[in-house]
C-alpha positions in Angstrom: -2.7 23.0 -21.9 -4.6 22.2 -18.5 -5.4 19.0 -19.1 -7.4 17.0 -16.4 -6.3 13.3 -15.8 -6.6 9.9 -14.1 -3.9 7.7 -13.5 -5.3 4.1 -12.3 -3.9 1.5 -11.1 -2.6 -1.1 -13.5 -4.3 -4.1 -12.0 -7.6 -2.7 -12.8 -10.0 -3.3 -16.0 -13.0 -0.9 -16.6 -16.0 -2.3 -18.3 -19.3 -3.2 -17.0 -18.4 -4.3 -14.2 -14.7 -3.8 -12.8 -12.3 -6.6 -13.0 -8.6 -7.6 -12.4 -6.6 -6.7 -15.8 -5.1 -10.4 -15.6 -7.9 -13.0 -14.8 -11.2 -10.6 -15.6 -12.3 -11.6 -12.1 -14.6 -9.5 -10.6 -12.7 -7.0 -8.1 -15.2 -4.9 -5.9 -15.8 -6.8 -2.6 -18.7 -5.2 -0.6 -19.1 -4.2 3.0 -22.3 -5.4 4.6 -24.3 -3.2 7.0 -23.6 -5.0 10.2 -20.0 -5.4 9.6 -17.2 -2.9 10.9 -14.5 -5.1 8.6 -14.0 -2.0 5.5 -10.2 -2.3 6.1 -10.4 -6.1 5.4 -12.3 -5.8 2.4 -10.0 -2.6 1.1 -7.1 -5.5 2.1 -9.0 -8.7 0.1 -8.5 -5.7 -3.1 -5.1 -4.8 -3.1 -3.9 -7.9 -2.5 -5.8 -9.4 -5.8 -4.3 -6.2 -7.3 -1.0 -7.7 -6.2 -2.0 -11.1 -7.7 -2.2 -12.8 -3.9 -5.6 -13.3 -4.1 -7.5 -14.9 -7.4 -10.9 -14.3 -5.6 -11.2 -11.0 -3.4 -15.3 -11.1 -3.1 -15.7 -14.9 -2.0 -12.9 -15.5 -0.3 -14.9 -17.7 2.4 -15.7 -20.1 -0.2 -12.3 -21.0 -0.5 -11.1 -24.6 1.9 -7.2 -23.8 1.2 -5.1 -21.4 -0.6 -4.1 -17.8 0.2 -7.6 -17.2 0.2 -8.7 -19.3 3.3 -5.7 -18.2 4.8 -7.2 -14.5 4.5 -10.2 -15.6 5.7 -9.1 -18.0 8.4 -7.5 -14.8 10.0 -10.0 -12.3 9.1 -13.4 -13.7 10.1 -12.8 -13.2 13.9 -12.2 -9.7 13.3 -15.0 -8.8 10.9 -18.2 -7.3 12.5 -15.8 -5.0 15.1 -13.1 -3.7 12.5 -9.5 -3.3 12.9 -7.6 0.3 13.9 -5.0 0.8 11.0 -2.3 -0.4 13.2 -3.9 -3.8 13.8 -4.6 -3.9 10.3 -0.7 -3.3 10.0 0.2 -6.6 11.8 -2.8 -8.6 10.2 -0.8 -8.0 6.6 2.4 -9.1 8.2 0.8 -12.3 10.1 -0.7 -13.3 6.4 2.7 -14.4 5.5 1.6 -14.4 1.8 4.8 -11.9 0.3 3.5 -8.8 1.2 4.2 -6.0 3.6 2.7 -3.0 4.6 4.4 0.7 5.1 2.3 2.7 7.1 1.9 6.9 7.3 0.5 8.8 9.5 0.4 12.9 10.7 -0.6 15.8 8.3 -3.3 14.8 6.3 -1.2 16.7 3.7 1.9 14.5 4.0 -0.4 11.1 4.2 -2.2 12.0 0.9 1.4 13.0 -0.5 2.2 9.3 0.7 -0.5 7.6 -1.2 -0.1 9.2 -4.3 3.7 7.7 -4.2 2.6 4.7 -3.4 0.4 4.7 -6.0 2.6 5.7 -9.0 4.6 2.9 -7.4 2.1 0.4 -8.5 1.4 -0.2 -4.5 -2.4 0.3 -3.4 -3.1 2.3 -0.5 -5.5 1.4 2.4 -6.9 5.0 3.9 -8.6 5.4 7.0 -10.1 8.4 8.1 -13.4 9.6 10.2 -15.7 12.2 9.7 -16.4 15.6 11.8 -19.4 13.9 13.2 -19.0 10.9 16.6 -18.8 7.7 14.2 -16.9 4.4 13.8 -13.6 4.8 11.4 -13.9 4.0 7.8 -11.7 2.6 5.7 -11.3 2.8 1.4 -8.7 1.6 -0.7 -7.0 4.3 -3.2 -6.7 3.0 -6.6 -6.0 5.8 -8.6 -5.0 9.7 -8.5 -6.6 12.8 -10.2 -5.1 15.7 -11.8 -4.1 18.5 -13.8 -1.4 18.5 -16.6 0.2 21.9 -16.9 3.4 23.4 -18.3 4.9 22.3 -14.8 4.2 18.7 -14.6 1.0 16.6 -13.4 -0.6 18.4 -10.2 -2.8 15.6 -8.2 -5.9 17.2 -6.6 -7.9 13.9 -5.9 -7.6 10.1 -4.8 -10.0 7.8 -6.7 -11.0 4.9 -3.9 -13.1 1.9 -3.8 -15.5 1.9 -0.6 -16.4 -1.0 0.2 -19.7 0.2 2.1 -20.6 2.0 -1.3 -22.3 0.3 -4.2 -20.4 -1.6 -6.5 -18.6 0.8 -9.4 -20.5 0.4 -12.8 -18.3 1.6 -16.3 -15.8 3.1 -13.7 -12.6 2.6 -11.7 -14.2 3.9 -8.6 -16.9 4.9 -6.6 -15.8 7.4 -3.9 -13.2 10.1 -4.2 -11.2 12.0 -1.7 -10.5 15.5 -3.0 -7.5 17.3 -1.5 -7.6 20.5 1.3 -7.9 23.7 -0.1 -6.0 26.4 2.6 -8.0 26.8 5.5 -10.2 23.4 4.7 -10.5 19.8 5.8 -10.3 16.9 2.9 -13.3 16.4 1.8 -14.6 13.1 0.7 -17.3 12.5 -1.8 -19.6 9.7 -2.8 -22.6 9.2 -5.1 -24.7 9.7 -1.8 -22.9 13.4 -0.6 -19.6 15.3 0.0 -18.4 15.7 3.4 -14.9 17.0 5.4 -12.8 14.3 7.0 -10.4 14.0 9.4 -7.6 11.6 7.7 -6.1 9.0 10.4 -3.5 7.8 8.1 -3.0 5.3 5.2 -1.5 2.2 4.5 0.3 0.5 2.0 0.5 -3.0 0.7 4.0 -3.7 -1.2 5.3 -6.9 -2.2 8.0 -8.0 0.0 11.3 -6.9 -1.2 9.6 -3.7 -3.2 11.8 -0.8 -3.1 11.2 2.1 -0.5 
């Protein structure tokens, strides 16, 4: 039977609004138009995913803690954006228990990558940039999409939280990040339009001492 399927990330809970499976806090931190800072949001996610962070969307309002430590490091850098290699070293400078594993080359081997990392219970930060002269962009994966045949489960799809798109409502995700076909460029996908990108690579954020 081809059977199609979404495996999500375990830290997540649909309803109304989505929310972290432990607390019920909500989860989706949004990108404001000025800023260039989508890989710090994507970041301020998988780490409550992780259970660093209690409070991913306010984390300003916070005077101590893990999450005015995030913020403490992360305002300076949030209107210009961060390449995915500084965004590497910002993880390790958090000091918090986590570390990040980095990919990069083939956009075939990078989305291999994140649907590992995934299945590993790791979220993946993936950066990419479209055909057209623009700023990177960054989404965080939080989930893969499949088919089940006689073979086994074959992934066509990453399911991804943007943070510059609106806020996911009775759903795990609001962007998507459909696999090349031969010949093709990825194509990613949002309420607003479908369009091919070129992937720069992805990141993940593992808790330290996680297997590799």
């Amino acid at each position: 039977m081809n059977v199609l399927i979404q495996k999500l990330h375990p830290g997540l809970r649909l309803g109304q609004r989505l929310t972290l499976a432990d607390s019920g806090a909500p989860l989706f931190s949004r990108q404001g138009d000025w800023a260039g800072g989508s890989t710090l949001h994507c970041t301020a996610m998988a780490l409550a995913l992780l259970g660093n962070l209690s409070n991913p969307v306010q984390v300003w309002r916070h005077e101590d803690g893990p999450e005015a430590t995030f913020w403490d490091r992360a305002w300076p850098q949030y209107l210009h954006g961060q390449t995915l290699s500084e965004l590497a070293s910002f993880v390790w400078e958090l000091n918090i228990g986590v570390r990040p594993v980095t990919a990069e080359g083939r956009p075939a081997a990078v989305l291999r990558f994140c649907v590992r990392e995934l299945a590993r219970g790791w979220p993946v930060v993936v950066g990419w940039r479209s055909q057209h002269p623009q700023p990177a962009h960054a989404a965080l994966g939080v989930g893969v999409e499949g088919r089940r045949r006689a073979q086994g489960f074959s992934p066509h799809a990453l399911l991804l939280l943007d943070p510059a798109e609106a806020e996911p409502g009775l759903a795990a995700s609001n962007a998507r990040l459909e696999f090349a076909k031969p010949g093709s460029r990825p194509v990613y996908v949002t309420a607003g339009g479908r369009c091919p990108i070129a992937i720069e690579g992805a990141i993940s954020i593992r808790r330290s001492g996680g297997a590799t």
